[in-house]
C-alpha positions in Angstrom: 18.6 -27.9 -15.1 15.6 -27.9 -13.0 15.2 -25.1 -10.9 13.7 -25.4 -6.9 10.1 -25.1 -7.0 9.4 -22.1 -4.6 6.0 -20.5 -4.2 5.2 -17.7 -5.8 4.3 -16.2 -2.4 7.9 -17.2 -0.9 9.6 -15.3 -4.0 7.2 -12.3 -2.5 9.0 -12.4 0.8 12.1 -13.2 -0.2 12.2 -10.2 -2.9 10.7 -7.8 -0.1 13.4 -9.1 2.5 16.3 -9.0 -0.2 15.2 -5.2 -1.4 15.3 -3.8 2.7 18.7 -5.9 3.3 20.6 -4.8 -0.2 19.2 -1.4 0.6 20.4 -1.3 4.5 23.5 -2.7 3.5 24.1 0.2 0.9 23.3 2.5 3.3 25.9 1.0 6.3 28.7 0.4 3.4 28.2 4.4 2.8 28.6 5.4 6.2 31.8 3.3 6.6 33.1 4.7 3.3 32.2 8.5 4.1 31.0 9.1 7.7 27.4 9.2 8.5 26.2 12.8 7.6 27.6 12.1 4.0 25.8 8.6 3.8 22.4 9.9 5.0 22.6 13.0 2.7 23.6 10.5 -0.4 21.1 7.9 0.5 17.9 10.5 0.4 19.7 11.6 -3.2 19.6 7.8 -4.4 16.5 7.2 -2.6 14.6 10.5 -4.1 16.0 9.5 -7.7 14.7 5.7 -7.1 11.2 7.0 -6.2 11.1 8.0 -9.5 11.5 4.9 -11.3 9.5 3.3 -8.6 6.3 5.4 -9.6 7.3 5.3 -13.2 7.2 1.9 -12.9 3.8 1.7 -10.9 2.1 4.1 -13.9 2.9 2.2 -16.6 1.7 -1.3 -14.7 -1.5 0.4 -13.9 -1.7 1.6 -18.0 -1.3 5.2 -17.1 0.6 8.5 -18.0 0.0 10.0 -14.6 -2.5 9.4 -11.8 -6.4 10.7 -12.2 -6.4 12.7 -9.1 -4.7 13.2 -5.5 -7.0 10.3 -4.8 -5.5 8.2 -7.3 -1.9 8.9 -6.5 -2.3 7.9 -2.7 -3.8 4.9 -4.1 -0.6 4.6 -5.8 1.2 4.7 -3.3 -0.4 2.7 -0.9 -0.2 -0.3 -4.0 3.4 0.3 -3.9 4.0 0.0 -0.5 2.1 -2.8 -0.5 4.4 -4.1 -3.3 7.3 -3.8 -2.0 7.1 -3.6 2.0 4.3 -6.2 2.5 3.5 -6.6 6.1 6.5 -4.7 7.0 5.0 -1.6 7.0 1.6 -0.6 8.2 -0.1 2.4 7.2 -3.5 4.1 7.2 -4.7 6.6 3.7 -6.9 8.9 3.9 -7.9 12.1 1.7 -10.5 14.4 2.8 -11.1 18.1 1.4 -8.9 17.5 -1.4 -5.7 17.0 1.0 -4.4 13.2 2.0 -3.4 12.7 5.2 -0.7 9.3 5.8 -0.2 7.6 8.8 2.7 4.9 9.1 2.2 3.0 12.3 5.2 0.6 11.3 7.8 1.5 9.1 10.7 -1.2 7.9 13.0 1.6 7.2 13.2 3.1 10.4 13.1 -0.4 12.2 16.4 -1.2 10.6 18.0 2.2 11.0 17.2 1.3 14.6 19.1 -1.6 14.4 22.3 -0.2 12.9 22.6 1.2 16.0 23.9 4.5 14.6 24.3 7.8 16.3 21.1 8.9 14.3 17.9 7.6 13.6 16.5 9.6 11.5 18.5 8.4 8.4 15.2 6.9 7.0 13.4 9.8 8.1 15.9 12.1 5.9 15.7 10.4 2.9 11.4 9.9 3.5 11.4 13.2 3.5 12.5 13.8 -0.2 11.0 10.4 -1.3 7.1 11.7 -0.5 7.7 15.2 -2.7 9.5 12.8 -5.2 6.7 10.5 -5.7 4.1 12.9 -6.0 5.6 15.3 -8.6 6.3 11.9 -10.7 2.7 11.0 -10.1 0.7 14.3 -10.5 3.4 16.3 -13.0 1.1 19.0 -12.9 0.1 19.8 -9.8 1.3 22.0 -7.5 1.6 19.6 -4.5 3.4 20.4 -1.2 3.9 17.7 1.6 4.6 18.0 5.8 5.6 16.0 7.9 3.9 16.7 11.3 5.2 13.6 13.0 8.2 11.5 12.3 8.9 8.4 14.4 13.1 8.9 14.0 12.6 11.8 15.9 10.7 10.3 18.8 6.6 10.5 18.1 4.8 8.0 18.1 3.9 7.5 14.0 4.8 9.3 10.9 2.5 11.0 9.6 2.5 12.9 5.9 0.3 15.8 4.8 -0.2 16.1 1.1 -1.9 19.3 -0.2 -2.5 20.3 -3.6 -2.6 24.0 -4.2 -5.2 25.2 -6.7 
């Protein structure tokens, strides 16, 4: 059987779309199923223990064990949000003094814990918050790298932003 020719670029969007809508639908199945707290403390476990295979995944299509530096780990990142949020999200890198420094002007995840309308809306926030530490340990195994979160937009400011040190 033939199958429709779709671009490669519409399999792109459709992929990205299908990965946010599979993963908000998980996410609204678990609060009906549990109640809210539960979900949101369940989804940052799933999404913490997914961030692993996602930069598992990244290392080994870049042919490497672990990333070179900080520098190359934000780099990382940065290809993987790329990846897998497109347009969706829009975010500035930047690593100065051996520390990066992340700013998310648009972030997918909290836009459609906006839309669930929920109680909270910091869900995304949550589970953000273990996915950062998550992909950097996978990343840089070695290092000793601790990261803060100055400014979160599910709590009301105005970006998110994400400090990433390493420790010597």
């Amino acid at each position: 059987m033939e199958l429709y020719p779709i671009p490669d670029s519409d399999k792109v969007k459709m992929l990205r779309k299908l990965a946010m809508f599979w993963d908000g639908q998980w996410f609204l199945a678990s609060v009906e199923k549990f109640d809210l707290e539960a979900a949101i403390e369940l989804n940052a476990t799933v999404r913490a223990a997914f961030g692993r295979i996602e930069m598992r995944t990244m290392l080994k299509a870049a042919g490497k064990r672990e990333a070179d530096d900080l520098t190359d780990a934000v780099r990382m990142v940065a290809t993987h949000a790329d990846l897998l949020l497109g347009r969706t999200v829009r975010a500035d890198y930047y690593v100065e003094d051996g520390d990066a420094r992340i700013l998310v002007r648009r972030c997918a995840a909290f836009e459609g814990a906006k839309r669930a309308n929920l109680p909270r809306r910091d869900q995304a926030c949550v589970a953000c918050e273990k996915l950062w530490d998550t992909w950097f340990q996978v990343l840089l195994p070695t290092a000793k790298i601790t990261v803060q979160y100055p400014q979160r937009q599910g709590m009301g400011d105005p970006v998110c932003e994400f400090v990433v040190a390493q420790q010597p």
